[in-house]
C-alpha positions in Angstrom: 48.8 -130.0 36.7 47.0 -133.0 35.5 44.8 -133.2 38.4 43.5 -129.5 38.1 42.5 -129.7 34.5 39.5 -131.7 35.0 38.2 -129.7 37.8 38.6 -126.4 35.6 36.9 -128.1 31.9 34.4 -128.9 35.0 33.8 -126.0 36.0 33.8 -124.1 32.3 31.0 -126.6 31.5 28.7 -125.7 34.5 29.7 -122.1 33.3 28.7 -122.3 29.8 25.3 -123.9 31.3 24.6 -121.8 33.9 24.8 -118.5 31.8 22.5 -119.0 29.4 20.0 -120.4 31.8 20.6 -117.4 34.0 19.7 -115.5 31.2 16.8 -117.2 30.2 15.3 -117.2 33.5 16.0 -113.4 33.4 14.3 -113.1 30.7 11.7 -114.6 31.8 11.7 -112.6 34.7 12.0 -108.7 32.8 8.9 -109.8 30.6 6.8 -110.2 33.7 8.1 -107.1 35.0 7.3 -105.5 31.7 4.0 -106.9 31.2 2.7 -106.1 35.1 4.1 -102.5 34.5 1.7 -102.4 30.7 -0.7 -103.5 32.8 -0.4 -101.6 35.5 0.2 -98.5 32.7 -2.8 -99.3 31.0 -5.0 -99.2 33.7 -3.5 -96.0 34.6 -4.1 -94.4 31.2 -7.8 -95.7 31.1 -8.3 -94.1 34.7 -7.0 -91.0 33.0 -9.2 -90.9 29.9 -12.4 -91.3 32.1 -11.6 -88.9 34.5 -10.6 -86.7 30.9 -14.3 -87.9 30.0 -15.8 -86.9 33.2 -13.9 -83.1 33.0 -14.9 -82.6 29.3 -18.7 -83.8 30.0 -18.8 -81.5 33.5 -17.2 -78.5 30.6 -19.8 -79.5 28.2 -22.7 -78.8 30.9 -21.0 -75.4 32.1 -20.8 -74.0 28.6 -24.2 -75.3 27.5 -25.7 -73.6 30.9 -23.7 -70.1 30.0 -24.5 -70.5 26.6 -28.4 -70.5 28.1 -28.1 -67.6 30.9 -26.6 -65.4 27.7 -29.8 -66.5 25.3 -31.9 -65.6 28.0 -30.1 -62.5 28.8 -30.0 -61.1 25.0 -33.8 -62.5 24.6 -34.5 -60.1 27.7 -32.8 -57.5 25.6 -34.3 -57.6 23.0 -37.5 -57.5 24.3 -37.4 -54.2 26.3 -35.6 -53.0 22.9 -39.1 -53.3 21.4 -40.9 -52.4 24.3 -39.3 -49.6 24.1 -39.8 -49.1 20.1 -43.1 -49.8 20.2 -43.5 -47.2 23.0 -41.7 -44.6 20.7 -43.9 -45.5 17.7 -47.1 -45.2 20.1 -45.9 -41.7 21.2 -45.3 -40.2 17.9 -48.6 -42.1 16.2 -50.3 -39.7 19.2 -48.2 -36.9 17.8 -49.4 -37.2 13.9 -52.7 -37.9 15.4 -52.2 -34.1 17.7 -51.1 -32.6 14.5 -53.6 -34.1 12.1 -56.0 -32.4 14.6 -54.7 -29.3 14.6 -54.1 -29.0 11.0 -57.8 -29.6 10.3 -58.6 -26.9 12.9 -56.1 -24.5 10.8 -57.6 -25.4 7.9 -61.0 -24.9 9.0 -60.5 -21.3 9.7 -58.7 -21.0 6.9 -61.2 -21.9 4.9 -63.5 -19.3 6.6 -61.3 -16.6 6.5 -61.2 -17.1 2.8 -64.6 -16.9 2.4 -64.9 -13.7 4.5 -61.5 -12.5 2.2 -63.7 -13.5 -1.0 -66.7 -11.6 0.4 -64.5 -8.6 1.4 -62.8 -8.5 -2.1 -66.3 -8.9 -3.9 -67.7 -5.7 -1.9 -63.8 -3.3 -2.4 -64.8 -4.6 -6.2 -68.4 -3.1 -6.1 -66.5 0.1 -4.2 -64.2 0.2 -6.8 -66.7 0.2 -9.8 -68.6 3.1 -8.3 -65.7 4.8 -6.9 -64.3 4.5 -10.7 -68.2 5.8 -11.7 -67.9 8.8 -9.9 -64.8 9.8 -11.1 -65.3 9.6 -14.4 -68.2 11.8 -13.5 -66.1 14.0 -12.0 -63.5 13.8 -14.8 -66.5 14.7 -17.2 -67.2 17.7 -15.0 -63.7 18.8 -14.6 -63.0 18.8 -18.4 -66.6 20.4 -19.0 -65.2 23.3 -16.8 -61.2 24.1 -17.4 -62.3 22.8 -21.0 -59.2 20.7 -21.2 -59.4 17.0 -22.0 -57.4 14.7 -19.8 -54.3 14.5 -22.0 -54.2 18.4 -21.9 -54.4 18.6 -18.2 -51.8 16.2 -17.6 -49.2 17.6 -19.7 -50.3 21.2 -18.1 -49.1 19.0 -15.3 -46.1 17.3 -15.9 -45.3 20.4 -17.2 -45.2 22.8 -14.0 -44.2 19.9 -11.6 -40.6 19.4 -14.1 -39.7 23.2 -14.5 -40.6 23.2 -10.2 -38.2 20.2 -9.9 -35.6 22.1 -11.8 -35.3 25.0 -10.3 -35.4 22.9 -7.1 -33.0 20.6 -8.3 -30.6 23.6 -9.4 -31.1 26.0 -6.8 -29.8 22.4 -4.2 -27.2 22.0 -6.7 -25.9 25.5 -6.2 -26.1 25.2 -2.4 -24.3 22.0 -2.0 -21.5 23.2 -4.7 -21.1 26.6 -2.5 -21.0 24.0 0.9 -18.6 21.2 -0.8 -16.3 24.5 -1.9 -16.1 25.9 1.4 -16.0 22.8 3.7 -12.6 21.7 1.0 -11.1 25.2 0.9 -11.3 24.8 5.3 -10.1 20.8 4.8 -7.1 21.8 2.5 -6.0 24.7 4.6 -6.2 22.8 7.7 -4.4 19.4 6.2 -1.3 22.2 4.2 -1.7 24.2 7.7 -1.1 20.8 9.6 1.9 19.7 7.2 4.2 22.8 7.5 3.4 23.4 11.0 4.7 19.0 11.1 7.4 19.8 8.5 9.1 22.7 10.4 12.9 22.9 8.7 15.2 25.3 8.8 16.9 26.9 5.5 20.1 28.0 4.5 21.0 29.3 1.4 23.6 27.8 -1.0 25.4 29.8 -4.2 27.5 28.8 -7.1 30.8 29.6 -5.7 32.7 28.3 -2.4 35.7 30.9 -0.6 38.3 28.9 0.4 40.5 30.9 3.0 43.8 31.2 2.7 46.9 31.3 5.9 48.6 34.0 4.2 48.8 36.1 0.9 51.8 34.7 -0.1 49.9 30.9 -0.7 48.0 32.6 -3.4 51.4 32.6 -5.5 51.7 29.0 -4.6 48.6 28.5 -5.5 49.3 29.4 -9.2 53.0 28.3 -9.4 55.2 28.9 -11.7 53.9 30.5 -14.8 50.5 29.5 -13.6 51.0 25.5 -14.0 49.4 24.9 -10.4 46.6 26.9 -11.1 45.8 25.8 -14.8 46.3 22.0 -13.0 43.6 22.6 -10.5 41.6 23.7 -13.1 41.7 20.9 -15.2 41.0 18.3 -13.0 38.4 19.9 -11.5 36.8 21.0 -14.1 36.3 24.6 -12.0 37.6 28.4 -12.3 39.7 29.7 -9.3 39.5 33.4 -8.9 42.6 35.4 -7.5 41.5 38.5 -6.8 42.4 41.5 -4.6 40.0 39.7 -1.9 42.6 39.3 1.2 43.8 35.9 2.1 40.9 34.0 0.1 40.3 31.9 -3.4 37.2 31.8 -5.0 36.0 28.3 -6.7 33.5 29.0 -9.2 31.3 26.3 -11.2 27.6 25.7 -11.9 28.3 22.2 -11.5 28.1 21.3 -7.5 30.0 18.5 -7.1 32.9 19.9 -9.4 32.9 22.9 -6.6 33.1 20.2 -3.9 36.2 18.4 -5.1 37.9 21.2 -6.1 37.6 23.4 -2.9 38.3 19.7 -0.3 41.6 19.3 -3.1 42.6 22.9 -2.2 41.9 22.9 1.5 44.2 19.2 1.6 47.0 21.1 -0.1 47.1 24.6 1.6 47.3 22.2 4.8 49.9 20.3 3.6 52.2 22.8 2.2 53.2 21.0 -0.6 51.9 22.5 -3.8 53.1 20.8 -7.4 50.9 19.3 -10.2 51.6 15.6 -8.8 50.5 16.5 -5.2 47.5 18.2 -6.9 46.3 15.0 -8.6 46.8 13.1 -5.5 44.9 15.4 -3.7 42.3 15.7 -6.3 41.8 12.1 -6.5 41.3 12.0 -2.7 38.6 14.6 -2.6 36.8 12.7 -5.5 36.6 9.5 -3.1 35.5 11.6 -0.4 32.4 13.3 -2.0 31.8 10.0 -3.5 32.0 8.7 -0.1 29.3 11.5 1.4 27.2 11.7 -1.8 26.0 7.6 -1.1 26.5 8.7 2.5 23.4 11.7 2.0 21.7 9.3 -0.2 21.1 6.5 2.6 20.7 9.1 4.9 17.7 10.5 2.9 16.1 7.5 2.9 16.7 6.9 6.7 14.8 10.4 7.1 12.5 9.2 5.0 11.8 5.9 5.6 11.2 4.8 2.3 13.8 2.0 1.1 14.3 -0.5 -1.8 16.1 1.7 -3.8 18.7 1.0 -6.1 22.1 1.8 -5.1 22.4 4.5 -8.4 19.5 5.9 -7.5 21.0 6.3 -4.0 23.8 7.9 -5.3 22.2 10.1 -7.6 20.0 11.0 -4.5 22.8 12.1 -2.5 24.3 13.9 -5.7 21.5 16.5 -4.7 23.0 17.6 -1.5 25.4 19.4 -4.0 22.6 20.4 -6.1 20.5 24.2 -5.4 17.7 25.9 -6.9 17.8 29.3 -6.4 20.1 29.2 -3.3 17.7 26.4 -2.0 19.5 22.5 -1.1 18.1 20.5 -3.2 18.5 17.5 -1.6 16.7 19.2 1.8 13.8 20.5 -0.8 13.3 16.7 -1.7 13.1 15.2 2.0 10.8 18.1 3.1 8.3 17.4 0.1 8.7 13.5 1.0 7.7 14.7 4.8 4.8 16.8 3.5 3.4 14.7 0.9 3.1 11.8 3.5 1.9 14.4 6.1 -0.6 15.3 3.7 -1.7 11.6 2.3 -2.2 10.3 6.0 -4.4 13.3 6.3 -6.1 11.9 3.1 -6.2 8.5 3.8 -4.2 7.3 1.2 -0.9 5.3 1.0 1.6 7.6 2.4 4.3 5.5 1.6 3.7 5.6 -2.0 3.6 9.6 -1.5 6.5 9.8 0.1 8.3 8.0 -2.4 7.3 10.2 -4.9 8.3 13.3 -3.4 11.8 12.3 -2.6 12.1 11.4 -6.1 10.1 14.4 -7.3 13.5 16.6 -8.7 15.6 13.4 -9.3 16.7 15.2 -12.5 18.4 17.6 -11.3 21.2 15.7 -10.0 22.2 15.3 -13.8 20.8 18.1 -15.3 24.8 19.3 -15.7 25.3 15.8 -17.7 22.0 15.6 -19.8 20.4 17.8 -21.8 16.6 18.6 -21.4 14.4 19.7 -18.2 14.5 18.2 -14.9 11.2 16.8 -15.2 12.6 14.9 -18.4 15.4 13.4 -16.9 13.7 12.5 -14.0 11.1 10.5 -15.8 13.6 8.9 -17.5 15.9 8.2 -14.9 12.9 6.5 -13.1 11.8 4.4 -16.1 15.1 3.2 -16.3 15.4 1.7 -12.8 11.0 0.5 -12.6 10.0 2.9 -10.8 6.0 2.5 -9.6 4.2 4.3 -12.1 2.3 6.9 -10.0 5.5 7.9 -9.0 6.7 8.4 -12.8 3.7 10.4 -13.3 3.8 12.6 -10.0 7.4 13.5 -11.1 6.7 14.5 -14.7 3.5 16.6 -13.4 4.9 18.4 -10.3 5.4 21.5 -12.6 2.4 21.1 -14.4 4.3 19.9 -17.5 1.5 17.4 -17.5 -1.7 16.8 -15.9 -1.7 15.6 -13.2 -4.4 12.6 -12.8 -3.6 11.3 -9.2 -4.0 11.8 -6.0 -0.1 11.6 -5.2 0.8 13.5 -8.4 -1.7 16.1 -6.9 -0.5 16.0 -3.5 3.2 15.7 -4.4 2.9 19.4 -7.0 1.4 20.6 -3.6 4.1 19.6 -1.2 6.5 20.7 -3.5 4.9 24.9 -4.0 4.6 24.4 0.1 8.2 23.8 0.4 9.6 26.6 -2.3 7.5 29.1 -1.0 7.8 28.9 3.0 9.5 32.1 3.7 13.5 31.8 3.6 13.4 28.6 1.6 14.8 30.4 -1.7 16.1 33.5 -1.9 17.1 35.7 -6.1 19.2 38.8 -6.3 17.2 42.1 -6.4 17.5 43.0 -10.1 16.1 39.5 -10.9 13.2 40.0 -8.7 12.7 43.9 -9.8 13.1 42.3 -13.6 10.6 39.8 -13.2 7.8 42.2 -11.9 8.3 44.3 -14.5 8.0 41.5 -17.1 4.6 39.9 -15.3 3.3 43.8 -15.9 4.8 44.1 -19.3 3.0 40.7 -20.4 -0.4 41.3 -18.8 -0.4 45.0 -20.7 0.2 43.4 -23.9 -3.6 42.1 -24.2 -6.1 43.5 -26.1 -8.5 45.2 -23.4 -6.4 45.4 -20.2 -6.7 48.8 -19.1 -3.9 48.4 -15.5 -1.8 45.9 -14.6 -0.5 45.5 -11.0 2.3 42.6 -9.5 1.5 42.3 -5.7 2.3 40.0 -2.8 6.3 40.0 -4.3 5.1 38.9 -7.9 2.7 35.9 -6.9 -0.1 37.8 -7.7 -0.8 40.1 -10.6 -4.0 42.2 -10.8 -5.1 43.2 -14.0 -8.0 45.5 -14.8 -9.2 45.1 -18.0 -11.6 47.5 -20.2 -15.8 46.4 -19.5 -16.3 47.9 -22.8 -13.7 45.5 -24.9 -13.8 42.5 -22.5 -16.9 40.7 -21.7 -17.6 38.5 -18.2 -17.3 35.2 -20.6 -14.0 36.6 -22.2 -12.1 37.0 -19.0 -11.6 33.3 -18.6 -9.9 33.2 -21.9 -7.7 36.0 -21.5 -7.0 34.8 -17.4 -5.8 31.3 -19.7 -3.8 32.8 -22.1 -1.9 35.2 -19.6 -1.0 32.1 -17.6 0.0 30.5 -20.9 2.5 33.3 -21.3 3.7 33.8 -18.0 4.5 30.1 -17.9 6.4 30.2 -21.4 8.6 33.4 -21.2 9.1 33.8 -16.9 10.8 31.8 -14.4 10.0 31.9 -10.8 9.6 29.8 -7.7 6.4 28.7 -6.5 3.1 29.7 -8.9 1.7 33.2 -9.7 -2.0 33.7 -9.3 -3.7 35.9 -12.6 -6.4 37.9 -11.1 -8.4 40.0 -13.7 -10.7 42.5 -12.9 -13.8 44.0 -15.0 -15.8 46.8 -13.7 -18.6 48.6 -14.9 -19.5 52.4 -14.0 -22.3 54.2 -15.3 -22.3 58.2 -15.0 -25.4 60.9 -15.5 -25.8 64.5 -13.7 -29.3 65.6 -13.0 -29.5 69.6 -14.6 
């Protein structure tokens, strides 16, 4: 063990000298490496920034000759740019220069054509003065002769050439008067020919009493019940009279108000079909038929304004619409009577060239009253205007329905044309029909009237009282007089008479002169 220890402190020694000059020597050896490589990195970088100095100059030269080609190229430029200017101001100096010539040459004639103007002017002025010499000569001469002076003459003048004018201008007035009467007599008779012959609708008459047929004669008794309580029961929730006659196997419902009729004869048809007759069954019944007229009253309202066409209306004035379908004037369906003026009155206002629909409107609406004439005191016309008022109605259509009889004047075209469509309508030959003894009464009456005036001599009612003649006394009555006594016969007729459509007055005054040659 001994022996081996001083071989091993040996060999540590040579160790611990040997490293560090290993490492010193490697040192030695790295920093050469390192320095060749900065060398050799150095030189690299410098070979680098001359070749960078070599690009950039070789750049420097390529920009500078682009930078040249484009000075030369916008010099170029601009140098045909004012070529080209100057060319343009060189063709328009040559232009001024044309018209500066030409302007002198204009204004050279000018100047000689006022100079022959002036010359021309000087020699009409030397005309003038002796033309104006020779008639005051002649002026002297004329006033020497007529001995007038000027003044006198040409008042004379004035004079004759205004009374000539007048009787020109009125004798032209009475020409085109007679031509404008005749050419709108043929236009109306054509356009009111035009509208009924459009406006074809049949009539049928309607009363103020319904028949209700009866199975048997022995329903009649069920009919009034015991001690009448069926009957009296009807009666009073109707609002109607029921008429048990001898008439076989029939009922008659009587009642000036339409709709009252209506309920009361669907009520009675419902029971005689069901058998059951008692006062309970009877309201049922009763309150059924109510809902179904309701139901077709708003049903013949909105059909009336399909037929129509005219819409917008409120729903009461729908219902009061279709409340005329109940509603007659003598035996004429009112409700029918209002669509058929509607249909005229826009036959007629197309004809016119004026707003049909407007028209129409106002002659569906025209007897709106009527429907509650049973409800409201006054006229038609009244409760019509005020029915239409109440629900803003247009207000030539309020006007056309408080003039259609003439209770006003009318001052429109549609109130015109709407009183028209309405005498078309209620005087078309089946449209209304009245009882003889009325008719035979009212004849008389138009005679009795017309006789009651001072100076009528006859009286006559033709063309079934439309028309009354009257021949009135020459002697008492003068031609100026006859237009007041024609007004104040209408005036009475129109106060004390009722009757469909419009009588024409037509008096009469002759004069007869009688001698016998002896």
């Amino acid at each position: 063990m001994n022996y081996f220890l001083p071989i091993i402190i040996t060999a540590v020694i040579c160790l611990a000298v040997c490293i560090p000059v290993g490492i010193a020597i490697g040192i030695a050896i790295r920093k050469k490496v390192a320095e060749a490589e900065i060398g050799s990195a150095e030189l690299q970088a410098k070979k680098i920034l001359e070749e960078a100095i070599k690009s950039a100059e070789s750049k420097k030269k390529e920009a500078l000759i682009e930078a040249r080609e484009e000075i030369l190229k916008s010099k170029n430029e601009f140098d045909q740019e004012i070529k080209e200017r100057r060319n343009e101001l060189s063709r328009q100096e040559r232009r001024v220069a044309t018209k500066e010539e030409n302007l002198d040459k204009k204004t050279e004639t000018l100047e000689k054509k006022d100079e022959a103007l002036n010359k021309k002017i000087k020699e009409n002025e030397e005309k003038a003065a002796e033309i104006q010499r020779l008639k005051d000569e002649e002026l002297v001469t004329l006033q020497r002769i007529s001995g007038m002076t000027r003044e006198q003459a040409r008042d004379k003048l004035i004079e004759e050439m205004t009374d000539e004018v007048r009787h020109e201008q009125a004798m032209r007035m009475t020409m085109l008067e007679e031509q404008f009467k005749d050419e709108a007599d043929t236009k109306a008779k054509n356009i009111i020919a035009l509208a009924i012959q459009r406006c074809a609708a049949d009539h049928v008459s309607d009363v103020t009493v319904s028949v209700v047929n009866l199975p048997s004669e022995e329903m009649k008794g069920r009919i009034i019940g015991r001690e009448g309580r069926n009957i009296r029961t009807i009666e009073t929730l109707t609002g109607v009279d029921l008429i048990v006659d001898d008439t076989p196997e029939a009922i008659t419902i009587s009642s000036f108000d339409p709709v009252k009729r209506e309920i009361a004869r669907i009520a009675l048809e419902k029971l005689i079909s069901d058998g059951r007759i008692h006062p309970t069954r009877i309201e049922e019944m009763v309150e059924k038929a109510t809902k179904e007229v309701e139901t077709a009253i708003k049903r013949a309202g909105e059909q009336a304004t399909f037929e129509t066409g005219i819409h917008g209306f409120n729903s009461e004035m729908i219902r009061l619409l279709g409340r005329l379908k109940f509603r007659t004037s003598y035996g004429q369906n009112v409700l029918n009577h209002s669509i058929e003026v509607s249909i005229l009155s826009g036959i007629i206002a197309d004809e016119l060239g004026i707003d049909s629909t407007l028209a129409k409107r106002a002659g569906l609406l025209h007897d709106i009253g009527k429907a509650l004439t049973q409800e409201i005191e006054g006229s038609h016309v009244q409760i019509g205007v005020d029915v239409a008022k109440r629900y803003k109605e247009n207000k030539d259509v309020i006007h056309a329905i408080e003039a259609h009889h003439g209770d006003v004047e009318p001052h429109t075209l549609v109130a015109m044309i709407v009183q028209a469509a309405d005498a078309i309508s209620a005087a078309r030959p089946g449209a209304r029909r009245e009882n003889l003894e009325n008719y035979i009464k009212r004849l008389a009456k138009l005679e009795e009237i017309s006789k009651e005036f001072n100076g009528v001599d006859k009286a006559f009612a033709i063309q079934a009282g439309r028309e009354i003649r009257i021949m009135v006394k020459p002697e008492v009555i003068t031609d100026d007089q006859m237009c007041l006594v024609a007004r104040d016969i209408v005036k009475r007729i129109e106060s004390e008479l009722e009757y469909p459509g419009q009588i024409k007055v037509h008096i009469i005054r002759e004069s007869r002169v009688y001698d016998y040659a002896k």
